[in-house]
C-alpha positions as CSV (number, residue, x, y, z in Angstrom):
1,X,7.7,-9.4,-22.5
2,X,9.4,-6.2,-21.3
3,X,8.6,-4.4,-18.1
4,X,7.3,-1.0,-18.6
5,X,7.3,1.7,-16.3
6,X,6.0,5.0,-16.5
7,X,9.0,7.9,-15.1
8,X,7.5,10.6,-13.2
9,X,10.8,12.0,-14.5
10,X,11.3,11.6,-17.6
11,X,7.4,11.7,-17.6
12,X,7.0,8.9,-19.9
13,X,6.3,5.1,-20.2
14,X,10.0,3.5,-20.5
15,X,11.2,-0.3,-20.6
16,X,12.6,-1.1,-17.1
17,X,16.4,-2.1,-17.5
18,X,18.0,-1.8,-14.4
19,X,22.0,-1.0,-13.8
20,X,22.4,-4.2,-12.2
21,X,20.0,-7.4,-13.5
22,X,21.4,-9.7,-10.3
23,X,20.4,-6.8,-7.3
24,X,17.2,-4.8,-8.6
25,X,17.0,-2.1,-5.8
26,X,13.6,-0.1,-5.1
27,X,12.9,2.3,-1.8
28,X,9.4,2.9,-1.3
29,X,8.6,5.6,1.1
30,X,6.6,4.6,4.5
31,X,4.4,5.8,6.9
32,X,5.1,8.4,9.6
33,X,4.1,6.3,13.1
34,X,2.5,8.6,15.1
35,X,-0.9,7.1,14.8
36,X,-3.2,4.8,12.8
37,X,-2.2,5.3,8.8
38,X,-5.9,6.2,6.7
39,X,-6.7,3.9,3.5
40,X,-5.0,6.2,1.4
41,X,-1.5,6.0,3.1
42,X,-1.9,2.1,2.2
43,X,-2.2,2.9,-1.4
44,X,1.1,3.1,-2.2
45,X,2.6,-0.1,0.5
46,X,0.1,-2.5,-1.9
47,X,0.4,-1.2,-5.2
48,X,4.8,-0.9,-4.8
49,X,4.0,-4.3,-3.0
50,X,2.6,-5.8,-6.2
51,X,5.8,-4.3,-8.3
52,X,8.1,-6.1,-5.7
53,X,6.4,-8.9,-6.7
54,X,6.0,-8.8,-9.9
55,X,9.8,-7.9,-10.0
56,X,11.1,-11.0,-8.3
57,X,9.4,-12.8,-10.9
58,X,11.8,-11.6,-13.4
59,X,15.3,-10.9,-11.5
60,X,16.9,-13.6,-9.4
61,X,17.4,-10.8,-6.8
62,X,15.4,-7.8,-5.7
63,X,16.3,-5.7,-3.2
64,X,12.9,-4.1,-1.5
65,X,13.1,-1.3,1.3
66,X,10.2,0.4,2.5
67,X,11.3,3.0,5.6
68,X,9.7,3.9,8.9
69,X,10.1,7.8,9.7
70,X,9.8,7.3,13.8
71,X,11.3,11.5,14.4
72,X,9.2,14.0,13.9
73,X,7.3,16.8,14.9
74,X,4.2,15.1,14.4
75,X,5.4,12.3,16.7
76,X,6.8,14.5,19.2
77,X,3.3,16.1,19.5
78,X,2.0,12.8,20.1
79,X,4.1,11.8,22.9
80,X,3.3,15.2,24.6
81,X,0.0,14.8,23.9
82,X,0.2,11.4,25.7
83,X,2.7,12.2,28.1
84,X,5.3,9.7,27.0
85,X,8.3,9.2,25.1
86,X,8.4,9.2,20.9
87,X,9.6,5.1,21.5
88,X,6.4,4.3,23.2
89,X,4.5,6.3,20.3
90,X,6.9,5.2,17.6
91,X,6.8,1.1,18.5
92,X,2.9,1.1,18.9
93,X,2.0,2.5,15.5
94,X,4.4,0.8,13.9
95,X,3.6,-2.4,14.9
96,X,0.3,-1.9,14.3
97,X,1.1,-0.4,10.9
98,X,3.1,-4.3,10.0
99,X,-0.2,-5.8,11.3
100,X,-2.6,-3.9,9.3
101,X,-0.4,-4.5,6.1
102,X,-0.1,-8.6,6.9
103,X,-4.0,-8.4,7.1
104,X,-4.1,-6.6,3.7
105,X,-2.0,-9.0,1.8
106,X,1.2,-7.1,1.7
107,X,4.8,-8.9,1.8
108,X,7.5,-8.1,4.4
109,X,9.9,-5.9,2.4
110,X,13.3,-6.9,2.5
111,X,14.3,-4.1,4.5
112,X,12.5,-2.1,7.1
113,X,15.1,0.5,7.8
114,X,14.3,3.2,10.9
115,X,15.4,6.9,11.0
116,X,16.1,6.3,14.4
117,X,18.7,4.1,13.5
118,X,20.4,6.2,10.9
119,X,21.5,9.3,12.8
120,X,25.3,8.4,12.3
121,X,24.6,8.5,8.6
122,X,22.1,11.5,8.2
123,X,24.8,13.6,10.5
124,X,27.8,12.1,8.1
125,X,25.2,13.2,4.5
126,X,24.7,16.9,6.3
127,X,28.6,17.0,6.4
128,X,29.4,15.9,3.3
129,X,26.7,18.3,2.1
130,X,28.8,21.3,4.0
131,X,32.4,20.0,2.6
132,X,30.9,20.1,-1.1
133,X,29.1,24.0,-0.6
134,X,25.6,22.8,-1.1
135,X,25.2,22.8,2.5
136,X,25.7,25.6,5.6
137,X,25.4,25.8,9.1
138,X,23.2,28.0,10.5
139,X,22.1,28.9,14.5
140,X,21.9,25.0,14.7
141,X,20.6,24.3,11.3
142,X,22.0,22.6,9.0
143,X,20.0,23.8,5.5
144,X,20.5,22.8,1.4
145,X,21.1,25.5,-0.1
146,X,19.3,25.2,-3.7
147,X,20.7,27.6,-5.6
148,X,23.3,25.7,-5.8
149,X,21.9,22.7,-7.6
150,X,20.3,23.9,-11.0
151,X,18.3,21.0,-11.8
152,X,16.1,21.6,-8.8
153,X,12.4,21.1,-9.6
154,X,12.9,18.6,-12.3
155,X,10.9,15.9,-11.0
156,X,8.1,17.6,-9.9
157,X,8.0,20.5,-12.6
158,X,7.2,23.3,-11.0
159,X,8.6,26.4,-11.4
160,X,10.7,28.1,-8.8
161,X,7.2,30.6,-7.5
162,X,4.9,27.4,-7.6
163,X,8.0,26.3,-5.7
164,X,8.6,28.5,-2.7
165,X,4.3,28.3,-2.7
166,X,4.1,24.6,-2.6
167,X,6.7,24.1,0.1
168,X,5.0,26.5,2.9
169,X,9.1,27.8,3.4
170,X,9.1,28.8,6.3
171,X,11.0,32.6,6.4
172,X,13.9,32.2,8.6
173,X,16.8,34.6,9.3
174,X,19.0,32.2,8.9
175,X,18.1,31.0,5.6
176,X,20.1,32.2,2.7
177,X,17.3,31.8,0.8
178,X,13.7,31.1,1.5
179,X,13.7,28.0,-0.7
180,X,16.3,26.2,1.4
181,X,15.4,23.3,3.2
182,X,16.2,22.1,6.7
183,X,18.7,19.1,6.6
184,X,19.5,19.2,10.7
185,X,17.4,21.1,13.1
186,X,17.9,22.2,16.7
187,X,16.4,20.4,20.2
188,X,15.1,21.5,23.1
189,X,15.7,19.5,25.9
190,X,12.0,18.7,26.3
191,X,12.6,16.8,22.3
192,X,14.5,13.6,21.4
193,X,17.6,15.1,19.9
194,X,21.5,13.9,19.2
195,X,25.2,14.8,19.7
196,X,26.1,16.5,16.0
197,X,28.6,19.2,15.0
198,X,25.8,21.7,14.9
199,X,24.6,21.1,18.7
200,X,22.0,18.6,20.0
201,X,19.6,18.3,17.6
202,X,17.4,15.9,15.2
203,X,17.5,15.3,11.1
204,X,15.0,16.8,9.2
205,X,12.8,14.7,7.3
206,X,13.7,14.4,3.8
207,X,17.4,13.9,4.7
208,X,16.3,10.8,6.3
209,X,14.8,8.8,3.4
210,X,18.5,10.1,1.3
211,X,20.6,8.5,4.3
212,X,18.5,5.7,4.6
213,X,18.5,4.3,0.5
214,X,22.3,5.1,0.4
215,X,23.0,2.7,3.7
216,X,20.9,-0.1,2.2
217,X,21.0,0.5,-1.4
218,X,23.7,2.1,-2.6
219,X,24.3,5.8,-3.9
220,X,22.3,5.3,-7.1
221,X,18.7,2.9,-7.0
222,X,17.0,1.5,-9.6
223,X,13.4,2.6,-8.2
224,X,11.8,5.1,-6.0
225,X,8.4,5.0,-5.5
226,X,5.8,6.7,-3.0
227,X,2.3,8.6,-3.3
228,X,2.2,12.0,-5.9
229,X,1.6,14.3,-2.9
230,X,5.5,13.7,-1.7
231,X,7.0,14.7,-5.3
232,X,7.1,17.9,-4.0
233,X,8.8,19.0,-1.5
234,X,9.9,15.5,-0.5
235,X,11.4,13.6,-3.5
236,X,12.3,16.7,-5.3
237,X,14.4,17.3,-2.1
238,X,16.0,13.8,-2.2
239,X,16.8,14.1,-5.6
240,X,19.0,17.7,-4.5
241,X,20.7,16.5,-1.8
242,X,21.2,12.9,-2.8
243,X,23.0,13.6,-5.8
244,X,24.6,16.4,-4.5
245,X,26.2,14.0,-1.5
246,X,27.1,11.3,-4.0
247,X,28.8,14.2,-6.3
248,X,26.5,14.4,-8.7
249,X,25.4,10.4,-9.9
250,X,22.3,9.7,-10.0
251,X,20.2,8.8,-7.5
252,X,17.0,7.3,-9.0
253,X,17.1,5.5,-12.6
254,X,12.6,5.4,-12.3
255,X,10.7,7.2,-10.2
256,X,7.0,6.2,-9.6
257,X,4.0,7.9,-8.4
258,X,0.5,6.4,-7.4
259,X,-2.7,8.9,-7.4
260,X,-5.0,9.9,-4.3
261,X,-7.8,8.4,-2.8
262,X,-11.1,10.8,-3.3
263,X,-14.0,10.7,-1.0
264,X,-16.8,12.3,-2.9
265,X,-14.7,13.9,-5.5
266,X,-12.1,15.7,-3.2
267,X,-9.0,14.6,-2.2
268,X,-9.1,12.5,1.1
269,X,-7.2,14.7,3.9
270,X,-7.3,15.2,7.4
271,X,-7.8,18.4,7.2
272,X,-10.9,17.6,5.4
273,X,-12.2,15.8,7.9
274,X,-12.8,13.0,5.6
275,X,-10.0,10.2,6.4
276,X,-10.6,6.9,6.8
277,X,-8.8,4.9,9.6
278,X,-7.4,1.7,7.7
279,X,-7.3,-0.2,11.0
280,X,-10.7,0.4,11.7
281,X,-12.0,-0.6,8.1
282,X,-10.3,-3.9,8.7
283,X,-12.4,-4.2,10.9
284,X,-15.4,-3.8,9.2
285,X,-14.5,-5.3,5.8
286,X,-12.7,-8.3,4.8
287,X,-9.6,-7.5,3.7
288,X,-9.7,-8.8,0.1
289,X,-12.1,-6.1,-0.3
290,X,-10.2,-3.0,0.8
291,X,-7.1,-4.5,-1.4
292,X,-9.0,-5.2,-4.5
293,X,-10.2,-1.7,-4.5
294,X,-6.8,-0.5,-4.0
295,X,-6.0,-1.8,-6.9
296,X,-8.9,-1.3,-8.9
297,X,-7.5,2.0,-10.6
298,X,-4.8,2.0,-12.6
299,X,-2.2,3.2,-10.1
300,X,-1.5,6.6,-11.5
301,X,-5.0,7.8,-11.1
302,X,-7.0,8.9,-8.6
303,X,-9.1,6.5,-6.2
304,X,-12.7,7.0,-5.4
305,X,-13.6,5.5,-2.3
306,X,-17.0,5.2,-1.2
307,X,-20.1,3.1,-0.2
308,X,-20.4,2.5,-3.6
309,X,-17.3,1.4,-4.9
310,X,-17.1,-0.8,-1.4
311,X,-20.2,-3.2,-2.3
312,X,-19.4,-3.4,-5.9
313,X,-15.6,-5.0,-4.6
314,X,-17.4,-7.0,-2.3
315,X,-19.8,-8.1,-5.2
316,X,-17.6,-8.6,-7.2
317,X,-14.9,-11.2,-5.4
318,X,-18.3,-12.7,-4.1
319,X,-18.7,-13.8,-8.1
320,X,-15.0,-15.2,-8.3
321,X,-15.3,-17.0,-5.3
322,X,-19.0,-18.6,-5.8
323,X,-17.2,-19.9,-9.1
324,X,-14.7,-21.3,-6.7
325,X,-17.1,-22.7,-4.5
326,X,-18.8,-24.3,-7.4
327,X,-15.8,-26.4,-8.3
328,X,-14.5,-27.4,-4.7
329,X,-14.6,-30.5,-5.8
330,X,-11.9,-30.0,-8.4
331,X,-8.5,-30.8,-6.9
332,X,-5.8,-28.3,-7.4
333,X,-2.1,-28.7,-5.8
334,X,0.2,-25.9,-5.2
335,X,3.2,-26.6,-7.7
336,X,0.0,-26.2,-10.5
337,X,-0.6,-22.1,-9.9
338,X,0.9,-21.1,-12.9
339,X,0.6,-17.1,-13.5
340,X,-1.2,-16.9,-16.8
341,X,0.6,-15.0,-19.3
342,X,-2.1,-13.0,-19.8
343,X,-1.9,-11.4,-16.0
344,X,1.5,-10.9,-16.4
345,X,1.4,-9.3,-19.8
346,X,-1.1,-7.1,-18.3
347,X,0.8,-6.1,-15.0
348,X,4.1,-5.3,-17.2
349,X,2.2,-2.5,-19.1
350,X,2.8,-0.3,-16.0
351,X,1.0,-2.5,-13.5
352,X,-2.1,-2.2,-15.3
353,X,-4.1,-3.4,-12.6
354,X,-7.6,-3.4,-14.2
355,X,-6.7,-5.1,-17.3
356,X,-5.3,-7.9,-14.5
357,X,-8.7,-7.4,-13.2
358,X,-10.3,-7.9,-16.5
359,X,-8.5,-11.2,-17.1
360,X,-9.2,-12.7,-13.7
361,X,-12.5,-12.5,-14.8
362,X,-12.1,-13.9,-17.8
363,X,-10.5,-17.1,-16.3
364,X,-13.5,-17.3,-13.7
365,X,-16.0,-17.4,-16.6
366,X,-13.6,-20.1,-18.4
367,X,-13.9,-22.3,-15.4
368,X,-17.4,-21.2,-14.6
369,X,-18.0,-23.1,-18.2
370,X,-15.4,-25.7,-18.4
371,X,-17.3,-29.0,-19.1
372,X,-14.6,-32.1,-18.4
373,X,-12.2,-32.7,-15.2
374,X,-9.0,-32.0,-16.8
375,X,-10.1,-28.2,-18.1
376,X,-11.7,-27.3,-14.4
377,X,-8.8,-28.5,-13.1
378,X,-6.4,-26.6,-15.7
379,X,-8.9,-23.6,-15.2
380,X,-9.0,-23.2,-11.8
381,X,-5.3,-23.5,-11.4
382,X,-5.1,-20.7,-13.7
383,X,-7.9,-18.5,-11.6
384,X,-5.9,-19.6,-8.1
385,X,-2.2,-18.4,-10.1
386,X,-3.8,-15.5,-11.0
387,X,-5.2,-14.9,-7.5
388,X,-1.9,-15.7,-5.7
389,X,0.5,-12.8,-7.8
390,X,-2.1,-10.6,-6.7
391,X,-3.1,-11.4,-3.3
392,X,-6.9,-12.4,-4.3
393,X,-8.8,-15.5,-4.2
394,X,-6.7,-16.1,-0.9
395,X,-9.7,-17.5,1.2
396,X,-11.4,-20.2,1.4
397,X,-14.5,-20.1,-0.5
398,X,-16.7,-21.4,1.9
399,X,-15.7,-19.2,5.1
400,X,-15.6,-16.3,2.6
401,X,-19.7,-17.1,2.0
402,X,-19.7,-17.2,6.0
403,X,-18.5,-13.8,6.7
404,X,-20.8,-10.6,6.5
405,X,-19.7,-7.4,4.9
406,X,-17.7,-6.2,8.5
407,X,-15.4,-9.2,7.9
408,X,-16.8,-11.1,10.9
409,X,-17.6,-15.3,10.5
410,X,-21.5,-16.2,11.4
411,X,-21.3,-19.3,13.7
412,X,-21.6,-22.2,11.2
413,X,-22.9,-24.8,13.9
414,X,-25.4,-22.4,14.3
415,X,-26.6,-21.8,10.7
416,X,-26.1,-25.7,10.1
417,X,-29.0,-26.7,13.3
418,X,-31.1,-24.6,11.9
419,X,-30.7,-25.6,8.5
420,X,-31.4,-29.0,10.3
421,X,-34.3,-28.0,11.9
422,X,-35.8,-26.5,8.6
423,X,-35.2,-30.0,6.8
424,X,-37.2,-32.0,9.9
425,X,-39.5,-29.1,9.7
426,X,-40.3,-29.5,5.6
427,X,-40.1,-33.7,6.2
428,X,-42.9,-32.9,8.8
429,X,-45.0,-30.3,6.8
430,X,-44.5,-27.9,9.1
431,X,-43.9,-25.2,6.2
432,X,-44.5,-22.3,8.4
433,X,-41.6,-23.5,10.8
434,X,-39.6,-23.9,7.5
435,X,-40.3,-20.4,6.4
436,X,-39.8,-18.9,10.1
437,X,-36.4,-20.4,10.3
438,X,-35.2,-18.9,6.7
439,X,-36.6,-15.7,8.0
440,X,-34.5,-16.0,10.8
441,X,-31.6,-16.7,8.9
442,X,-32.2,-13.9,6.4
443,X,-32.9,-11.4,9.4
444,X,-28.9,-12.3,9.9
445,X,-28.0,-11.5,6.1
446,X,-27.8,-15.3,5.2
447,X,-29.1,-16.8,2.1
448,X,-30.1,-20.5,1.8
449,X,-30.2,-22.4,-1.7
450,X,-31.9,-25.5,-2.2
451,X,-30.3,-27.5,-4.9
452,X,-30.2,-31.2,-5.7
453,X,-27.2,-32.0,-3.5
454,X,-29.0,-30.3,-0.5
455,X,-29.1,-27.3,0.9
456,X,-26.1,-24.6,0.5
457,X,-25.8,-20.9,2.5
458,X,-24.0,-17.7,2.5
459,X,-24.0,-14.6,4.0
460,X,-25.4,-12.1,1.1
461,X,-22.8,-9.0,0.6
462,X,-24.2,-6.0,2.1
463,X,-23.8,-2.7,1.3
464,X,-20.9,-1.5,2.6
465,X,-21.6,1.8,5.1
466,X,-18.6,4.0,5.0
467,X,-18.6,6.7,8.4
């Protein structure tokens, strides 16, 4: 089956051949470390994530960088704020950033590569950028000047009003032009800066994504991929001075755009005041739940988060795993999870991601029914592949019974002496003990069944309360 990817530049669905089947190359654009990222920032690190993976499935070699931007102004306001240096700022969030994304389900890329560490070759792009006349030197600046490349805006579409809108350009003196963006800025000995040609200074942001896929990468990549609020200014930017530096090759064969997360309709934003700390909702919510809803709309839509949408996640892994649960018995080793064709088929449509869904549930009802050893066993092998290519199903079935909506584990020792009491209790006719100990349990959000084989509990989903 062919691999089929939709090009936010060509703008339509294309087969995926890449210029070099033995070293697939994709740069994925990362979070600014200045502070906690929100859910919607994680959007794009787990659906990409998911490509990566569904990519090394099909190429002996795949070559995965997602980048850390640890200069900017946003950063530098931090460290003020805080009264430290951008490297105490810089290391916390990121860390934290790895952590939160380990908890979530996504894989280590292959390279993690920091602006920080690439000033040598930003300074060396914003030269070769000058040599070539795309680029000038200005009162410290270093600026693209994009008259000079025609083919600006043909990514993102716009025309060159919506342009200079879009951008917020700042109106400088020293610009030629109001469009031109800042490659190398100016610092103030109060801000981190470098030795360039220019002065002491730092790069400007989208240079630093350019310098950092050429370093690891090569000049032109097969796939670039981030959120649809960086096509413009940002990707439309590296596309300018990208293949301006390289003299004019391509830089990126496919580009790919996921859709915002909406809270209540409107886009989520600081600035809206309705952001959502991913750190903190890890804490509140086990992680399967925050990733399956990530990947619950297609990618190239938008999102809706809300309380809603949380308990019907959370309702609905709760109806995979009690299937799991059910067949616990049913022995499965690891060399048996197979990837169904059926998933795969489904995530090389674009990453079609809820007609993956759709099948997952299909093999959980094919187990749920299966009526001799061999097909649970074949079944549930096929529900655990399934599971494993998209970071699902990942618990164990029991513990995930034994953890409330927040993510946190009830004490089963606890749950288990009552459940002991309760049984001495019914052997003794002492029904209203029985019933004040499954009261107490309820009171906790846990659920006792009563079947044949004894007595069975879980904590019953919640719904989920989003701030």
């Amino acid at each position: 089956m062919n691999l089929r990817l939709h090009n936010s530049l060509t703008r339509r669905l294309e087969d995926f051949v890449p210029q070099n089947p033995q070293r697939v190359t994709m740069y994925v654009c990362g979070p600014t470390v200045y502070n906690y990222i929100h859910v919607g920032n994680a959007r794009p690190a787990v659906v990409f994530g998911l490509l990566a993976r569904l990519l090394r499935r099909r190429y002996s070699e795949v070559v995965y960088a997602r980048n850390i931007t640890d200069v900017d102004d946003k950063i530098n306001a931090a460290a003020k704020e805080a009264g430290t240096g951008i490297e105490a700022i810089t290391s916390r969030f990121a860390r934290a950033y790895h952590e939160d994304m380990a908890r979530l389900g996504v894989d280590v890329p292959d390279i993690v590569p920091h602006a920080t560490e690439h000033i040598a070759e930003i300074i060396g792009m914003c030269e070769s950028l000058i040599a070539s006349g795309h680029a000038y030197a200005a009162e410290g600046h270093v600026l693209f000047e994009i008259a000079t490349f025609p083919e600006y805006g043909q990514l993102s579409g716009r025309s060159a009003e919506d342009m200079l809108a879009g951008a917020r350009v700042e109106v400088a003196p020293y610009k030629r032009s109001p469009g031109d963006f800042v490659l190398w800025k100016p610092s103030s000995d109060d801000l981190p800066g470098w030795d360039s040609p220019w002065g002491r200074g730092r790069p400007g942001w989208h240079i630093e994504c350019s310098a950092m896929a050429a370093t690891h990468l090569g000049e032109t990549i097969d796939i670039h991929a981030g959120g649809n609020d960086l096509m413009f200014p940002h990707h439309e930017n590296e596309v300018a001075q990208s293949t301006c530096a390289h003299g004019g090759k391509l830089f990126a064969r496919y580009w790919l755009h996921n859709g915002m997360l909406t809270f209540a309709g409107r886009k989520m934003s600081k600035s809206l005041g309705n952001v959502m700390i991913l750190h903190e909702l890890l804490e509140r919510y086990p992680a399967e739940v925050l990733r399956f809803l990530l990947l619950r709309a297609h990618y190239r839509q938008p999102l809706e988060w809300s309380e809603d949408t949380l308990a019907q996640a959370r309702a609905t892994l709760d109806g995979w795993y009690r299937v799991l649960l059910d067949h616990a018995d049913v022995p499965v080793e690891g060399d048996e999870l197979q990837v169904p064709e059926e998933i795969e088929q489904a995530l090389c449509d674009d990453l079609n991601t809820p007609a993956a869904f759709a099948v997952l549930a299909g093999l959980a009802d094919q187990l749920r029914q299966a009526d001799d050893s061999q097909a649970r066993r074949q079944r549930k092998a096929a529900l655990l592949g399934a599971g494993l290519l998209l970071g699902l199903l990942q618990d164990n079935p029991e513990q995930w019974f034994q953890q409330t909506s927040a993510g946190s584990e009830i004490d089963p020792a606890w749950v288990d002496e009552l459940l002991a009491q309760r049984v001495a209790a019914r052997a003794a006719r002492d029904f209203a003990r029985a019933d004040e100990i499954r009261k107490t349990l309820s009171e906790r959000g846990i659920v006792i069944e009563d079947g044949a084989t004894g007595t069975r509990w879980r904590v019953e989903a919640a719904s989920a309360v989003v701030p």
